[in-house]
N, C-alpha and C positions, 0 to 999 in steps of 0.2 A: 084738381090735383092733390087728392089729399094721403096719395099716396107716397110725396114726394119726402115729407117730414121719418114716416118709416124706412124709405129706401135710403135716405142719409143716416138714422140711427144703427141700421144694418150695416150699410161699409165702412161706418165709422168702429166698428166692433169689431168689424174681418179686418180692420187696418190695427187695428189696436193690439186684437191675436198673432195676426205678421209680424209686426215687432216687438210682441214679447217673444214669440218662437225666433225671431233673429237674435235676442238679448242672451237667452239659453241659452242656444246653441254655439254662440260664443263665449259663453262661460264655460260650457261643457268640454267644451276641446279647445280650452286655453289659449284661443285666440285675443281673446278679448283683456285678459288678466295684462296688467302691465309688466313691464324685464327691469322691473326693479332688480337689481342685486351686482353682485359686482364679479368682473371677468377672472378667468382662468385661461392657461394655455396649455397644451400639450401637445409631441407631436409623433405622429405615426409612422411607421414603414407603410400598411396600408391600412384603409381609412373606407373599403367598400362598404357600401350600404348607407353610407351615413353620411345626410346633405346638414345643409343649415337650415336650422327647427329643429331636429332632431335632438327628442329630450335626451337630457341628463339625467340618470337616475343613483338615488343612494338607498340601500335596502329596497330597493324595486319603486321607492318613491320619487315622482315627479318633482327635482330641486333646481332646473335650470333649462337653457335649451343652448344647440351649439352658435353660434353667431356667425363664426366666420372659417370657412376652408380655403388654405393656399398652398400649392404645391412649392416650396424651398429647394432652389436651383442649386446651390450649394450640397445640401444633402440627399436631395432627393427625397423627401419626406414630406408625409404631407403636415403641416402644421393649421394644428386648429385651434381656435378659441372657444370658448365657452360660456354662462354666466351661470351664477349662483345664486339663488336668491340670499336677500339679506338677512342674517341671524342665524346661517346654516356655517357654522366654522368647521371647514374641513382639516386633521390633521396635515402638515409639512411632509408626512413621510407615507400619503396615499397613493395608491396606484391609481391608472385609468384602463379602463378597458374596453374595447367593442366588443359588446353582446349581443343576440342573437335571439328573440324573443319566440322562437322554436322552429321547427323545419320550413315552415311554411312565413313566418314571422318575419316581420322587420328587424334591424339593428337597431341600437341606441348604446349611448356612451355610459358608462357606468363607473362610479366611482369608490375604490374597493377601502374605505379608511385604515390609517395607519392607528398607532398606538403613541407616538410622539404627544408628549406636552404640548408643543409649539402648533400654530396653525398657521395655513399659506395667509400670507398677503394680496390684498386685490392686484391683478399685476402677474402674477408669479405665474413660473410653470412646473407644472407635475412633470417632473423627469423621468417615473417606473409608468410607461405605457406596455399596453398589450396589444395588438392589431387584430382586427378580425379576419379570422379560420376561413376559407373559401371551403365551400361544402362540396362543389364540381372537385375541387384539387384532392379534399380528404376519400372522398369516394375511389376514386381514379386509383389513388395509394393502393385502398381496398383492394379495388378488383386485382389490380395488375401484381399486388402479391408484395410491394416494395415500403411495406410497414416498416422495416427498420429492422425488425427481430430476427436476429439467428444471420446477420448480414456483416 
């Protein structure tokens, strides 16, 4: 059996490649990175496209992901949470928005910075939300003529 010393050098190498390619690949899509940072809230009329995971982005960079969606009985809105990472200070007086990362694209929440001195508090909530655009509904507009203009 002196084949046996090779055939253990070999799976132990396919075992070693397996969990570096599992190690990547959660570094690569941020699985794996800790949520270190500290929460934000905001909340939306609507809130399509966009589950929990669902990055945060600022200047199109990766700075958080969403935590938590719940529909608020009182407003009817959907109220979401967020987090930040930490050392990322966002101005007091930024907006939020659901973006649309192109026709065929997913959503993600975006964060449009203000100009304020002051920055939010871990805790806080973003009050100037925007919701995401239904593209079925903007079409629909389109076709059927009820743009708005000359009405």
């Amino acid at each position: 059996m002196s084949h046996s010393s090779t055939e253990i050098l070999v799976g132990g190498a396919v075992l070693a490649a397996a969990i570096g390619f599992v190690v990547y690949t959660g570094q690569t899509t941020g699985f794996a990175t800790s949520t270190a940072g500290y929460p934000l809230s905001a909340s939306f009329r609507s809130i399509e496209g966009v589950n929990v995971g669902t990055d945060v982005r600022l200047a199109g960079v990766k700075i958080g992901t969403v935590t938590d969606i719940a529909l608020n009985p009182q407003t009817f809105r959907a109220d979401t949470t967020f987090s930040v990472a930490n050392g990322i200070e966002i101005p007091d007086d930024s907006a939020v928005i659901v973006s649309s990362e192109g026709l065929l694209g997913g959503n993600f929440v975006e964060i449009m910075p203000g100009g304020s001195p002051f920055n939010l508090e871990p805790g806080s909530e973003i009050e100037d939300t925007q919701s995401s655009v239904s593209l079925v509904s903007l079409l629909l507009k389109f076709v059927s003529g009820n743009g708005g203009e000359g009405q």
